[in-house]
BALOBA-1460 file (C-alpha; in Angstrom, 3 decimals):
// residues 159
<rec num="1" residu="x" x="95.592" y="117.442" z="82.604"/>
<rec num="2" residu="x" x="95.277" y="114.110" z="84.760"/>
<rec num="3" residu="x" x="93.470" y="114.562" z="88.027"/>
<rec num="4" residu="x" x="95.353" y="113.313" z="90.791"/>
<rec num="5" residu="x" x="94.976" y="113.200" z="94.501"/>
<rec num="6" residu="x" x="97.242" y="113.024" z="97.814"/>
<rec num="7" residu="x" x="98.237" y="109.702" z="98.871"/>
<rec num="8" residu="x" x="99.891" y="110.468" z="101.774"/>
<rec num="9" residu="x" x="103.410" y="112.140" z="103.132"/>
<rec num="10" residu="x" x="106.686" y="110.066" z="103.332"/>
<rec num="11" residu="x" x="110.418" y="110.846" z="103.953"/>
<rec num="12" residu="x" x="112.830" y="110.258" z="101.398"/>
<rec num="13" residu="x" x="115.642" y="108.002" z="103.470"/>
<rec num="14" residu="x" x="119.010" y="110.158" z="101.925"/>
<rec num="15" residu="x" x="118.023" y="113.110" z="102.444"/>
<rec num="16" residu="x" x="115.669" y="113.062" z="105.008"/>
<rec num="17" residu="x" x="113.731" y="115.336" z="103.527"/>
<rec num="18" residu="x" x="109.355" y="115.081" z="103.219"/>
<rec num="19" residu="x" x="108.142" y="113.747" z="99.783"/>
<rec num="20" residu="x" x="104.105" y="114.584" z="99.084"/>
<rec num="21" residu="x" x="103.011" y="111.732" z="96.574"/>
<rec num="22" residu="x" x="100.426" y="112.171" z="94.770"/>
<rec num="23" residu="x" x="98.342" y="109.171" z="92.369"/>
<rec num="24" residu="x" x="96.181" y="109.770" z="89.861"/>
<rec num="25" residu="x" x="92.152" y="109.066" z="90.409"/>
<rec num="26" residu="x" x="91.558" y="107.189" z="87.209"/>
<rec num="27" residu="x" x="95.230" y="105.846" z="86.541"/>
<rec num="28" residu="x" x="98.257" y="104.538" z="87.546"/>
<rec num="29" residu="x" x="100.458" y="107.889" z="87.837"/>
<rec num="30" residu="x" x="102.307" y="108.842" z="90.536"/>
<rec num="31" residu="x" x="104.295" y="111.974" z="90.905"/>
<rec num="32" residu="x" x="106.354" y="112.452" z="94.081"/>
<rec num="33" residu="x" x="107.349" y="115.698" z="95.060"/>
<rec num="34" residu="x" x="109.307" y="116.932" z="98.144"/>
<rec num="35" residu="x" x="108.559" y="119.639" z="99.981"/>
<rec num="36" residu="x" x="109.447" y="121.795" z="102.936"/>
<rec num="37" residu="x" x="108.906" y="120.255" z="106.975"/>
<rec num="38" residu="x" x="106.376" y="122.690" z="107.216"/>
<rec num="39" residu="x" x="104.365" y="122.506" z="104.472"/>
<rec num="40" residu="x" x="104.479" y="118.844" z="104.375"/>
<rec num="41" residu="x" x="103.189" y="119.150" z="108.205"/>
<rec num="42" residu="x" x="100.399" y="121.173" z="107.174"/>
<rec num="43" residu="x" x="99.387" y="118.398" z="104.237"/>
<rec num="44" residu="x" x="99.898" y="115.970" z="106.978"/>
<rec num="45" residu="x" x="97.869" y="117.088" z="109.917"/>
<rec num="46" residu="x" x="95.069" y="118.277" z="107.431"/>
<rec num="47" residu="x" x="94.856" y="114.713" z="105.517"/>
<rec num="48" residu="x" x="94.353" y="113.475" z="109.454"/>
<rec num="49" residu="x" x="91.724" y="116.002" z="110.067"/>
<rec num="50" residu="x" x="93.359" y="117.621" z="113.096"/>
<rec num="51" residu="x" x="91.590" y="120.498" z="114.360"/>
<rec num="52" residu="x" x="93.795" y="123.586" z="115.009"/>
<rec num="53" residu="x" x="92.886" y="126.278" z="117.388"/>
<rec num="54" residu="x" x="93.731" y="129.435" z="115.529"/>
<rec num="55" residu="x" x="93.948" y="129.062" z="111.734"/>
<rec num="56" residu="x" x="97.218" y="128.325" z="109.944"/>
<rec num="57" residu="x" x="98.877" y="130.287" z="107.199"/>
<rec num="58" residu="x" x="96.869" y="127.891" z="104.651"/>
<rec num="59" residu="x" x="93.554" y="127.853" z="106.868"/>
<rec num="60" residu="x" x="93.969" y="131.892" z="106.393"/>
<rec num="61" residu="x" x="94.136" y="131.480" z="102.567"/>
<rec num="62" residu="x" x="91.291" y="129.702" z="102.419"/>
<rec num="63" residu="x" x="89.283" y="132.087" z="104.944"/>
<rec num="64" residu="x" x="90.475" y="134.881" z="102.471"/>
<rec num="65" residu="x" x="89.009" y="133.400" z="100.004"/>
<rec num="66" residu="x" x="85.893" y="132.826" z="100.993"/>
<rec num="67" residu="x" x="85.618" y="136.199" z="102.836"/>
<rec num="68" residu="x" x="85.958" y="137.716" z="99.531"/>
<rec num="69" residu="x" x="82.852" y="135.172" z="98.062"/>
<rec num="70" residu="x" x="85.689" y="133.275" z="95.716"/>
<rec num="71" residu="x" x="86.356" y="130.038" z="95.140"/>
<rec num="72" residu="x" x="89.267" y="127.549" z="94.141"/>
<rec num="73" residu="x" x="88.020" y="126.311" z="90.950"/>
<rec num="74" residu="x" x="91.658" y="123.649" z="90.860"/>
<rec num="75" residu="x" x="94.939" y="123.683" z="91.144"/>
<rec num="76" residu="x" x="97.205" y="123.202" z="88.411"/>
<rec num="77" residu="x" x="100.902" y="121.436" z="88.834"/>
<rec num="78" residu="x" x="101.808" y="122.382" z="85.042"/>
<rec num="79" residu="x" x="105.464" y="122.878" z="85.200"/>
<rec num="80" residu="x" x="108.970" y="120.781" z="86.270"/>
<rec num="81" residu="x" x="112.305" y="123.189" z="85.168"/>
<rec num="82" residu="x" x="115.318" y="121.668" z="87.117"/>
<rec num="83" residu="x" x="113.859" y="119.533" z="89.163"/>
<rec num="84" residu="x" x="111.267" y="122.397" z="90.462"/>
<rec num="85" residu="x" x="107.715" y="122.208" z="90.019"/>
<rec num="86" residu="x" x="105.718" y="125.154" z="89.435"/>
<rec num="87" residu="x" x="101.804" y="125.247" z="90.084"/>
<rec num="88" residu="x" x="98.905" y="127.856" z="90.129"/>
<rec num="89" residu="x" x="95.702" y="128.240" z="91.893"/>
<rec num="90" residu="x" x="92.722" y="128.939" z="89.737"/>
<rec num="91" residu="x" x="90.049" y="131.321" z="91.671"/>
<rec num="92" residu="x" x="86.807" y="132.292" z="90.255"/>
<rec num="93" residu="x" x="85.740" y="135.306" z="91.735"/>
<rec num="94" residu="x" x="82.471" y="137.215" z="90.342"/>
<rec num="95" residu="x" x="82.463" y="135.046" z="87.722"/>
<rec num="96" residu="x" x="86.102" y="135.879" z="86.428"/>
<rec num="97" residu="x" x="88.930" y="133.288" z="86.821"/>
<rec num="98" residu="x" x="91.861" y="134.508" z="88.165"/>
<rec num="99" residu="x" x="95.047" y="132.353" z="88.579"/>
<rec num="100" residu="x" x="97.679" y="132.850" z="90.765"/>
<rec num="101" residu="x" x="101.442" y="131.748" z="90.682"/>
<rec num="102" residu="x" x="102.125" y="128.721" z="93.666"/>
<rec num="103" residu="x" x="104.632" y="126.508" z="94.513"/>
<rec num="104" residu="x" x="103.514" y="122.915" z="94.701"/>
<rec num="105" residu="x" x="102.506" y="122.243" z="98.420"/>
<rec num="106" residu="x" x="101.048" y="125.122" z="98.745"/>
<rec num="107" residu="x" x="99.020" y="124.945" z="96.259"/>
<rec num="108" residu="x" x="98.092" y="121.186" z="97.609"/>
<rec num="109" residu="x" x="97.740" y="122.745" z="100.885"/>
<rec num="110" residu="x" x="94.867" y="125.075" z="99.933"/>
<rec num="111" residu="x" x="93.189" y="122.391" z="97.485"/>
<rec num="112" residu="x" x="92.722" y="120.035" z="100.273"/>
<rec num="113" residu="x" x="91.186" y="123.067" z="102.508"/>
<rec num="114" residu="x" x="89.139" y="123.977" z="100.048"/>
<rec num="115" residu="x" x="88.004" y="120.481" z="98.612"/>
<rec num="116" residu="x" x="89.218" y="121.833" z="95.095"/>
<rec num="117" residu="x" x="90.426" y="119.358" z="92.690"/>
<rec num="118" residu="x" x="94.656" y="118.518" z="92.153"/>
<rec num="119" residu="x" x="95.489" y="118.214" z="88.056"/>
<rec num="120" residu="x" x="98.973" y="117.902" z="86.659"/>
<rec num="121" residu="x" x="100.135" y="118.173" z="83.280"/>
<rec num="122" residu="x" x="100.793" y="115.187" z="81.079"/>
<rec num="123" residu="x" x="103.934" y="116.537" z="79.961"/>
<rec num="124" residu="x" x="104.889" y="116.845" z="83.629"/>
<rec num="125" residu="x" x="104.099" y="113.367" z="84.262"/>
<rec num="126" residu="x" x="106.087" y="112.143" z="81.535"/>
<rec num="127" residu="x" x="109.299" y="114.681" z="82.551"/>
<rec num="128" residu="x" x="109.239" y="113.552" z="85.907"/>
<rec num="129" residu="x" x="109.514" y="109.478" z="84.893"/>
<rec num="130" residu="x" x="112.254" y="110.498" z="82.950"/>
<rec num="131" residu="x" x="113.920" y="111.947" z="85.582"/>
<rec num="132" residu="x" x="113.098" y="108.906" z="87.788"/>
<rec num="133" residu="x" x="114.509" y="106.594" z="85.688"/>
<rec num="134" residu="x" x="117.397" y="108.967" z="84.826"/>
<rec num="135" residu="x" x="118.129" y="108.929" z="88.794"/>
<rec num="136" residu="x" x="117.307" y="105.163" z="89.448"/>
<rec num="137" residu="x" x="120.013" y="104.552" z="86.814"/>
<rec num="138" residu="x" x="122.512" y="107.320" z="87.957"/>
<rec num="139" residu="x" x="122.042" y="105.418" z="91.926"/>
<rec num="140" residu="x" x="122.152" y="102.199" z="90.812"/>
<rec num="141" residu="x" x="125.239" y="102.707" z="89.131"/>
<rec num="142" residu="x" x="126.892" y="104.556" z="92.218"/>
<rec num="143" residu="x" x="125.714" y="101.447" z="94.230"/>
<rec num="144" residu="x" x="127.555" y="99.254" z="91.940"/>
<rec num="145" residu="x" x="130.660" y="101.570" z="91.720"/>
<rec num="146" residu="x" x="130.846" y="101.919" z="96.177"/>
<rec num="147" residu="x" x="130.392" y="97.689" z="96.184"/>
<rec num="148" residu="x" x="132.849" y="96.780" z="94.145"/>
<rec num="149" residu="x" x="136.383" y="95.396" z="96.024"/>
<rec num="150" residu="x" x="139.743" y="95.233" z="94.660"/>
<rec num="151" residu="x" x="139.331" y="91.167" z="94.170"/>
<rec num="152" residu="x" x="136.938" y="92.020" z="91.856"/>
<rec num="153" residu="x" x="139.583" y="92.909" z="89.395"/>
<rec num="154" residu="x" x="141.368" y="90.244" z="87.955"/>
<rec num="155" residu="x" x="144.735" y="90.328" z="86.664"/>
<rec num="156" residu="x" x="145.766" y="90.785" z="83.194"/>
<rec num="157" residu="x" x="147.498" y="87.384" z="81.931"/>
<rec num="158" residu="x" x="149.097" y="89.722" z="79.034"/>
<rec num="159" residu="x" x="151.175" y="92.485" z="81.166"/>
């Protein structure tokens, strides 16, 4: 597992849609991810330390959690099955560690409330550049095909 952290929120300019990027702490990795408005709103406004007056769905989590004397021992992004990212939430609570099924940002939501450390899987990593470089091919192509004019094509001197 690589340790990563949040490096901010941005919007992905087709489809308009919130990405959460996250870098890793003692390398080079980065593994976008989009998310929901909402979600990505809540990453947002907690990464800028704004101070809500009545807790959020994620604030509750993380009141829960501590009202019941557990902690969030990490999170865990350890999946990516078309292009969906699964995560858990590792508690320890009386000494046992329970996990708990989450999708990404909310998982990322309640690890940055809780100050609990973000990990994703190698093999995540290295599925996700594929992908990348499978779409930065499969757009770069569709750019070419959408410039190309009909004087681009010459005519055949043999017909």
């Amino acid at each position: 597992m690589i340790e990563m952290s949040v490096q901010g929120i941005t919007i992905d300019p087709v489809t308009n849609m919130p990405i959460v990027v996250l870098k890793g702490k003692e390398s080079e990795e980065i593994l976008p991810i989009w998310i929901g408005i909402f979600e990505a709103n809540a990453i947002a406004m907690q990464l800028e330390g704004v101070e809500r007056p009545r807790p959020m769905t994620h604030d509750l989590i993380k009141n829960l959690i501590n009202s019941l004397s557990a902690s969030v021992e990490y999170i865990h992004i350890h999946d990516l099955k078309a292009n969906t990212y699964y995560a858990e939430i590792s508690l320890i609570l009386n000494g046992e560690r329970i996990v708990i099924d989450s999708r990404p940002s909310d998982a990322i939501n309640i690890a940055l409330r809780c100050n609990a450390p973000i990990y994703v899987s190698e093999a995540v990593l290295k599925q996700s550049r594929i992908e990348n470089e499978i779409e930065t091919e499969e757009e770069e192509l569709q750019d070419w095909l959408e410039s190309i004019k009909p004087e681009d094509f010459g005519k055949n001197p043999s017909v």
